[in-house]
C-alpha positions in Angstrom: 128.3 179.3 92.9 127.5 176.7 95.5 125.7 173.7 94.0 122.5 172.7 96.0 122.5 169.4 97.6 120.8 166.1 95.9 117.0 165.7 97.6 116.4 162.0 99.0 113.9 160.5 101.3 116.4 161.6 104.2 116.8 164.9 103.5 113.4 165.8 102.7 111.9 166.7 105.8 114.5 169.5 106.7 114.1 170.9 103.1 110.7 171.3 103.3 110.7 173.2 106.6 113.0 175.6 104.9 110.8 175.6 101.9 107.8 176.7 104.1 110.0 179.2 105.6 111.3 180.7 103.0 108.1 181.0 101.3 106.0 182.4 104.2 108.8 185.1 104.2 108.6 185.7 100.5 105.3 186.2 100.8 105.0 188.4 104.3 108.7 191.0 102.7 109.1 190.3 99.5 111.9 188.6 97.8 114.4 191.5 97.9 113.6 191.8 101.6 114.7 188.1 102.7 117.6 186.8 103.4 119.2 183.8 103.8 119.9 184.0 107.6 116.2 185.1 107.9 115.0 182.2 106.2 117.1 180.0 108.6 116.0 181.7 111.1 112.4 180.7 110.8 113.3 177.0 109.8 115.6 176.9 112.9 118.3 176.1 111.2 122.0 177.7 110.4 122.4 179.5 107.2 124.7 177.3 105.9 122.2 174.4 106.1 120.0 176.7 103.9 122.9 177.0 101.5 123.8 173.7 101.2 120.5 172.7 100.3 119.8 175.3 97.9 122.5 176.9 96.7 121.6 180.4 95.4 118.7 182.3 96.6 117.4 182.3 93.0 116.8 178.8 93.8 115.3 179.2 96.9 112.8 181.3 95.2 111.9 178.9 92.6 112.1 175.8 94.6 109.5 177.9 97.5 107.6 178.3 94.2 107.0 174.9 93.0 106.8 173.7 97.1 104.1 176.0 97.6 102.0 175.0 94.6 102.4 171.3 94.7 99.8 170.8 96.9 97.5 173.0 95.0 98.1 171.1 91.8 97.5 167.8 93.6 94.3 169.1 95.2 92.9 170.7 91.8 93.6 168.1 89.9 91.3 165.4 92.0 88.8 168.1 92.0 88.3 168.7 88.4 88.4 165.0 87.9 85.2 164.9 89.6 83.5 167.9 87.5 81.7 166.7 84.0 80.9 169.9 83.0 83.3 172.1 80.8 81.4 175.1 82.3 81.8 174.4 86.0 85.6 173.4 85.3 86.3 176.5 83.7 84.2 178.8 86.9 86.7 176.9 89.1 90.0 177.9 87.3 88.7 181.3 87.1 87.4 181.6 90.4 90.7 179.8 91.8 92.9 182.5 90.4 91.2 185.6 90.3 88.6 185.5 93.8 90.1 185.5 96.9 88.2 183.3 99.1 88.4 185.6 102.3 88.6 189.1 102.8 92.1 190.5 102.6 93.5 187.9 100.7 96.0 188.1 97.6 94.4 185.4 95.1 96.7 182.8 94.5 100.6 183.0 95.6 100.9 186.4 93.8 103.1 187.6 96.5 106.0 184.4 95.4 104.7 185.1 91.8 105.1 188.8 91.4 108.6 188.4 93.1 109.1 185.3 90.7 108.2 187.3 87.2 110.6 190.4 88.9 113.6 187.8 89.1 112.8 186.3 85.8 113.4 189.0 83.9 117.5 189.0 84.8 117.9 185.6 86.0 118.3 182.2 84.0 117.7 180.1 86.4 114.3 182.0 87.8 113.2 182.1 83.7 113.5 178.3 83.8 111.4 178.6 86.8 108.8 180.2 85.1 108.7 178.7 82.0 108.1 175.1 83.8 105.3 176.8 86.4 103.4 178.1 83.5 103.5 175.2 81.3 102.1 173.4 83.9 99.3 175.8 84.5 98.1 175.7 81.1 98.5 171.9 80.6 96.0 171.8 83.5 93.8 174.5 81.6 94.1 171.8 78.2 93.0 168.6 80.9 90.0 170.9 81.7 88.5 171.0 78.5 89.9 168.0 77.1 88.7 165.1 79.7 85.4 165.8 79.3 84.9 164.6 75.8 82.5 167.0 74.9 84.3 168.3 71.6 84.5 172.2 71.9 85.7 172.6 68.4 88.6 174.9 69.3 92.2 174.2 69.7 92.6 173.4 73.5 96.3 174.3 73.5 96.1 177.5 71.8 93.0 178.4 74.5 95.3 177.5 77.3 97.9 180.0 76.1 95.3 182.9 76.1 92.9 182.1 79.0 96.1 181.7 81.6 97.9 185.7 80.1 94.4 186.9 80.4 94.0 184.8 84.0 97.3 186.6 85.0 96.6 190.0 83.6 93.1 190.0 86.0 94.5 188.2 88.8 97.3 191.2 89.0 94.5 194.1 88.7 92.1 191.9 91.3 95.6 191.5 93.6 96.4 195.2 93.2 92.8 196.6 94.3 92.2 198.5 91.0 89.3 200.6 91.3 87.5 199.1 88.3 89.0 195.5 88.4 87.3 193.6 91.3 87.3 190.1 91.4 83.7 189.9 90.3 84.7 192.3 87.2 87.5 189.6 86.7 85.2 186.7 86.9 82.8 187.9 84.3 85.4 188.9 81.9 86.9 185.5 81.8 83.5 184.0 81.7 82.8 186.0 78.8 86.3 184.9 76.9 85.7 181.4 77.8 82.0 181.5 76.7 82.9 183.2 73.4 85.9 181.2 72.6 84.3 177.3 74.1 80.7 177.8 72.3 79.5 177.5 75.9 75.8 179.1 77.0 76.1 182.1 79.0 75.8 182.0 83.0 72.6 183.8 84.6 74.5 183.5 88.2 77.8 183.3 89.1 78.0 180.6 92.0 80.9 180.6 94.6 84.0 178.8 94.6 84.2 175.4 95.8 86.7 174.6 98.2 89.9 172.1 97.7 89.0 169.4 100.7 92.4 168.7 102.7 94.7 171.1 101.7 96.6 173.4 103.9 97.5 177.0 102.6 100.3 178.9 103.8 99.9 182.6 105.4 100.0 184.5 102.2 100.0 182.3 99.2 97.9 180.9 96.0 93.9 179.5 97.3 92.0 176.6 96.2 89.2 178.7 98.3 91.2 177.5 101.4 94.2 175.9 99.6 96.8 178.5 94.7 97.8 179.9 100.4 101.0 180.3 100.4 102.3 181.8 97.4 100.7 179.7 94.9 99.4 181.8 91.2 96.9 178.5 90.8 95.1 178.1 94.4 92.2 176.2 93.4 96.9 179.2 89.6 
């Protein structure tokens, strides 16, 4: 198995053109649909290149993975910082994930993250993948509630764990255009949890998402209404 090659400050513009290749290709075919040559391809560059900087296509999955939501993480992270309210931070996670911020659009990278869960289930070194993605996604779930000092009596990590499976569960009906999960349906439910679970007062009015200033999505991926788009889960996953 070839070994990728070590990431520096030289190297790192070529990898991330083949990063935004190889996710925009993930997203448009699948992972089982692209290739290696076709992810040189699009980065202009020779499949070897691709191989020696990534070594497995396993790896190219999870590295397009984490590429694609780094910028979402960055961007959500400022904005929550400037939310006070517990309520309002909780809206944007849920709306981040679960409400596609234009018509046609697969909230979050679900197209990388479906392929991602697929892979997981076989490979190590996709698991790995996941495992660090997730904790991630719930740490920033535990920041919401946490930096606020407000005191919600309820264990923050334990929350995390069961707002993100019930964030993924909607997210997958709202991306799979179930008849009776839309994304409003999905927004309310998770409201609901988060209402019952935080001792939060219930919402009259459901307001629209807010949108992550200065990001720039990739054709198919994760939305920050405009950012978890690419692929990512968390597009403010």
């Amino acid at each position: 198995m070839a070994e990728p090659a070590t990431a520096t400050e030289n190297n790192e513009a070529r990898r991330v053109q083949m990063l935004r290749a190889a996710t925009e290709l993930i997203c448009e075919r699948g992972f089982t649909e692209t290739r290696i040559s076709d992810v040189a391809k699009r980065a202009g560059v020779s499949s070897a290149l691709v191989i020696y900087y990534f070594g497995t296509r396993d790896r190219l999955l999870v590295d397009a993975l984490r590429f694609s939501e780094e910028s979402f993480y960055e961007a959500a992270e400022r904005m929550l910082s400037e939310v006070p309210s517990v309520r309002e931070r909780i809206s944007l996670l849920i709306e981040w994930t679960c409400v596609p911020s234009s018509a046609g659009e697969i909230p979050g990278a679900w197209g990388l993250w479906f392929d991602l869960w697929a892979q997981a289930f076989r490979h190590e070194e996709v698991k790995a993948g996941r495992v660090e993605r997730d904790a991630r996604w719930r740490r920033m779930i535990v920041d919401a509630i946490e930096s606020t000092g407000s005191g919600t009596g309820v264990h923050p990590s334990m929350f995390a764990l069961e707002f993100a499976a019930l964030l993924d569960g909607l997210s997958i009906q709202v991306a799979l255009d179930d008849p009776e999960v839309d994304s409003q349906v999905a927004y309310d439910i998770a409201m609901r949890f988060a209402e019952r679970e935080l001792n939060l007062p219930t919402e009259q009015r459901r307001t629209r998402p807010r949108s992550l200033a200065g990001t720039q999505p990739l054709a198919g991926t994760k939305s920050i209404a405009g950012t978890k788009s690419a692929g990512g889960r968390r597009q403010a996953r």
